[in-house]
C-alpha positions as CSV (number, residue, x, y, z in Angstrom):
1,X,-11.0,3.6,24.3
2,X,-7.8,1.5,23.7
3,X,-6.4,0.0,27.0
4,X,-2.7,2.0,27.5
5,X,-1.5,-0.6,29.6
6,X,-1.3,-3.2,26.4
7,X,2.1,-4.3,25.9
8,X,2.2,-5.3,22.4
9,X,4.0,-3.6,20.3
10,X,2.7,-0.6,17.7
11,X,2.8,-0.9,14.0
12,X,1.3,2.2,11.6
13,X,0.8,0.1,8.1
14,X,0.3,2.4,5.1
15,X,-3.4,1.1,3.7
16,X,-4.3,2.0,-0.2
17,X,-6.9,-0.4,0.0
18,X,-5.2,-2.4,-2.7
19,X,-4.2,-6.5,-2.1
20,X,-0.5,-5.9,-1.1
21,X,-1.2,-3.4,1.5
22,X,-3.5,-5.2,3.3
23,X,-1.4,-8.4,2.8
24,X,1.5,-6.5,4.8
25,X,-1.1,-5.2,7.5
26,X,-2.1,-9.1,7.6
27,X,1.8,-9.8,8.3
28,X,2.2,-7.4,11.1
29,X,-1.0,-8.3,12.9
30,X,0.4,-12.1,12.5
31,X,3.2,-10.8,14.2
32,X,1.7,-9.6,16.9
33,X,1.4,-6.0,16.1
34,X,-1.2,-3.5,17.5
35,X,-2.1,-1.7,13.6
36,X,-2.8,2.1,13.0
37,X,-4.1,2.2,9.4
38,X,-3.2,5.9,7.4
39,X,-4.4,6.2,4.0
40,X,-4.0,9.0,1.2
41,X,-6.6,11.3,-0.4
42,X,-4.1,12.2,-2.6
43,X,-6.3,13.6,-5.9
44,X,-6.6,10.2,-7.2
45,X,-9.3,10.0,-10.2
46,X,-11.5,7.9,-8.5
47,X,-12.8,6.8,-4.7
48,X,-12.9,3.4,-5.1
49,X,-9.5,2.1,-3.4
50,X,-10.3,4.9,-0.4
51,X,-13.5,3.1,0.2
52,X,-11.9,-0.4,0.0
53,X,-9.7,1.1,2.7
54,X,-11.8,1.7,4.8
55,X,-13.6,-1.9,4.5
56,X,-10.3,-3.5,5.2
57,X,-9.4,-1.3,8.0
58,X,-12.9,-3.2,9.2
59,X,-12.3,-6.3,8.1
60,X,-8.6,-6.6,9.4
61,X,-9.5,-5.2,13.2
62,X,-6.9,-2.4,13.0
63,X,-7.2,-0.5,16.1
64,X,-7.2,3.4,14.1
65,X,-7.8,4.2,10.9
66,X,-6.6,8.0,9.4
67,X,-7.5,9.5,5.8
68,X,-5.0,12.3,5.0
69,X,-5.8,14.4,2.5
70,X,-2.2,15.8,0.4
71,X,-3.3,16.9,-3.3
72,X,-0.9,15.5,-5.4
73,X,-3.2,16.2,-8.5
74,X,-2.5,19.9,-7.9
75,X,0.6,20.1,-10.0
76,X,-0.3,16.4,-12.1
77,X,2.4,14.6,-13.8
78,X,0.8,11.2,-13.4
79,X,-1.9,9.5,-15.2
80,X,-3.7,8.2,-12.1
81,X,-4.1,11.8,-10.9
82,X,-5.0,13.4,-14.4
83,X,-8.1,12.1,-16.3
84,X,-6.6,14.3,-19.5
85,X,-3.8,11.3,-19.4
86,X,-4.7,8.0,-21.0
87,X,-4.5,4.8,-18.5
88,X,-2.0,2.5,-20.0
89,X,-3.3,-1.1,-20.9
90,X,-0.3,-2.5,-22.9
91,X,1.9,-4.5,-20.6
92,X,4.8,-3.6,-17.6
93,X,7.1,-2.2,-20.4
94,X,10.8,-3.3,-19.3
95,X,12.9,-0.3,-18.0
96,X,10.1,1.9,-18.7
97,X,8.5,3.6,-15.7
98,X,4.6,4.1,-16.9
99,X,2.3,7.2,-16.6
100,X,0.9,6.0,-14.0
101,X,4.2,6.6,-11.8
102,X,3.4,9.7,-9.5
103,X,6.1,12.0,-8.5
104,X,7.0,11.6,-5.2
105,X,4.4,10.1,-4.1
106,X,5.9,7.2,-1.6
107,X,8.2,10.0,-0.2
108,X,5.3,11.9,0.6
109,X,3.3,9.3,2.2
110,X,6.3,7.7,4.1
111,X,7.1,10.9,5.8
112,X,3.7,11.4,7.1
113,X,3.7,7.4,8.0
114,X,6.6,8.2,9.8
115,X,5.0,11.5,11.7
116,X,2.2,9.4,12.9
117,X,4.2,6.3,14.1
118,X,6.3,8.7,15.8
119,X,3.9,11.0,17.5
120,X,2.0,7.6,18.5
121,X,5.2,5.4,19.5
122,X,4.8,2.8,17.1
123,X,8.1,1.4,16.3
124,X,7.7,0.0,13.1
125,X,5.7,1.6,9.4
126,X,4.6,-1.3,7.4
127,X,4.8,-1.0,3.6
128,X,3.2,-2.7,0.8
129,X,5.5,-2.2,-1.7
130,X,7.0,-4.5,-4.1
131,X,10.2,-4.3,-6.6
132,X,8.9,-7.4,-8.7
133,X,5.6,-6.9,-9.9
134,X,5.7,-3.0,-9.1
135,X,5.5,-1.4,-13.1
136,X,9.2,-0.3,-12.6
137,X,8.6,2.5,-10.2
138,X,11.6,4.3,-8.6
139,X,9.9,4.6,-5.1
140,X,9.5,0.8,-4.6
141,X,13.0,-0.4,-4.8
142,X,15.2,-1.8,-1.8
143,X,18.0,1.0,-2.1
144,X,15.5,3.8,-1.5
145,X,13.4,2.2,0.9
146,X,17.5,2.2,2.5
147,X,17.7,4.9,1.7
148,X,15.2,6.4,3.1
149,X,15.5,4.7,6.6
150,X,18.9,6.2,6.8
151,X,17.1,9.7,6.5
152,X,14.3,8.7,9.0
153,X,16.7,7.3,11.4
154,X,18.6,11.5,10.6
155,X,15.5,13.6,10.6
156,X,13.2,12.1,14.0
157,X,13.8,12.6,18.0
158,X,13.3,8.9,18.2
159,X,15.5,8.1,15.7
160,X,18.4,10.2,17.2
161,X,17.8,8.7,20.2
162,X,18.7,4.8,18.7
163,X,14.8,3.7,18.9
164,X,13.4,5.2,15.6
165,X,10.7,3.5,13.7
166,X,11.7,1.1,11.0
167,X,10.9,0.9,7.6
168,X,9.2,-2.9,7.3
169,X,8.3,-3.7,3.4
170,X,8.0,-7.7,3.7
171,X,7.1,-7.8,0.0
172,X,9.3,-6.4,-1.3
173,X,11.0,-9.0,-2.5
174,X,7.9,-11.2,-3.2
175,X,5.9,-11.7,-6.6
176,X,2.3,-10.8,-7.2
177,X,1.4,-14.9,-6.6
178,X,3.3,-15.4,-3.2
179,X,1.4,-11.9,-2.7
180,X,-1.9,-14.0,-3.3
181,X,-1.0,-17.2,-1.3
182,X,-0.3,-15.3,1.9
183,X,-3.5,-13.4,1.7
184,X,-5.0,-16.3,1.0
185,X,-3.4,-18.1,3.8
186,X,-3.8,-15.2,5.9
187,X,-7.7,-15.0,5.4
188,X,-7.0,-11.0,3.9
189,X,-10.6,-10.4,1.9
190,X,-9.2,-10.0,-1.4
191,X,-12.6,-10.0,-2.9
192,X,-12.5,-6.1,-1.1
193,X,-9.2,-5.0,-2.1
194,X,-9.0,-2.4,-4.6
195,X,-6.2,-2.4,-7.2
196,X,-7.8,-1.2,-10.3
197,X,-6.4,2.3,-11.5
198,X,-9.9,2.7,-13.3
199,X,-13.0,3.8,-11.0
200,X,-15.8,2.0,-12.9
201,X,-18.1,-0.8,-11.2
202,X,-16.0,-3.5,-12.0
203,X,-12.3,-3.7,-12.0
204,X,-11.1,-3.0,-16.1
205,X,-9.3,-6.1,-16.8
206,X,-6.9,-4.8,-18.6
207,X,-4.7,-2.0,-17.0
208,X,-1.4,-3.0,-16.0
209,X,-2.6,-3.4,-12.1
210,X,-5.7,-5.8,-13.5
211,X,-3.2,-7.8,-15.4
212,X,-0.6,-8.3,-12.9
213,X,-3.0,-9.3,-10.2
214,X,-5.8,-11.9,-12.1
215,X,-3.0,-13.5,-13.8
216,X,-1.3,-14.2,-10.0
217,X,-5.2,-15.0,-8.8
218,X,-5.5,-17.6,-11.7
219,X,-1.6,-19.0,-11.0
220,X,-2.9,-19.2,-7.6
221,X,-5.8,-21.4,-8.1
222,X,-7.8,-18.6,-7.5
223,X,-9.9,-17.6,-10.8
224,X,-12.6,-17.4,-9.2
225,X,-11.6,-13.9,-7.6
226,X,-10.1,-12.9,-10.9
227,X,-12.2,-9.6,-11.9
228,X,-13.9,-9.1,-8.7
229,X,-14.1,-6.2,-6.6
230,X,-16.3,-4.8,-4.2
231,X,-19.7,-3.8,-5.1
């Protein structure tokens, strides 16, 4: 049982099992941060990054991890919840926000992040998401991630009462090669890490996740790790 007489302070990091979530759950831990892990059974078409999750809730020492389960691929609309929709493999197309955008789904996850941190204390919800390498999604941009602090900040007890949890998205700002340095530096297994929208044995290698990441691994000095994923 976890010693309540610890002082450091409580983080809740959002973990998809991909590299940039456990890159941000590195960062908090760095600074000095206690981590509850929560992850998303969200009808995603495979198990792959839920199981990396889990192996990197291991791997990283966090001291809970939760798997929710919200079923997002009830009403579809997104590619990586329907197997009916072809995965795109052509590029990040500029000001086009790809099939595999799904609706609401960072609102929906950041409001239950925000339940748990609150109902456990934890003062700060750590985000993995990026507006550089991030296939133009609407839900991983600076103005709503303000957005929506200004509405946790509204809609909480804590927050009312001036010591809400904060919204902390290091990467946001970062590309997918800084990404790979600090995990790197950091010691994050990115040999684990899931970011593949396919579910096959291997990684595809050519989705628009696949891309974005070997090409950073390979810019990073890190080829080697290029194509790999967990067994």
């Amino acid at each position: 049982m976890e010693d309540l007489r610890r002082t450091e302070p409580l983080a809740v990091a959002l973990l998809s099992g991909g590299l940039d979530s456990a890159t941000a759950a590195a960062l908090a831990i760095e600074a000095g941060h206690r981590v509850i892990g929560l992850s998303f059974d969200y009808g995603q078409r495979h198990r792959r990054e839920l199981a990396a999750a889990g192996r990197l809730a291991s791997a990283l020492g966090l001291i809970e991890h939760h798997v929710i389960a919200v079923n997002l691929a009830a009403w579809g609309g997104s590619s990586l919840t329907d197997p009916d929709l072809d995965l795109p493999a052509d590029g990040v197309q500029p000001g086009v926000i790809p099939s595999t955008y799904v609706p609401g789904r960072n609102t929906v996850f950041i409001a239950l992040g925000l339940s748990l941190a609150e109902a456990r204390g934890a003062g700060r919800l750590v985000l993995g998401v990026n507006a550089v390498d991030y296939s133009g999604y609407p839900d991983c941009r600076p103005d709503y991630l303000d957005a929506f602090q200004t509405l946790a900040d509204l809609a909480s007890r804590s927050g009312r009462e001036g010591r809400g949890t904060q919204l902390w998205a290091p990467l946001v700002a970062w590309d997918k090669v800084q990404i790979v340095r600090e995990a790197l530096r950091l010691g994050v297994p990115i040999g684990e890490t899931w970011s593949c929208y396919g579910g096959g044995a291997r990684p595809c290698g050519v989705c628009d996740s696949c891309r974005i990441r070997d090409g950073a691994l390979v810019a990073a000095g890190r080829a080697d790790l290029a194509g790999a994923g967990p067994a």
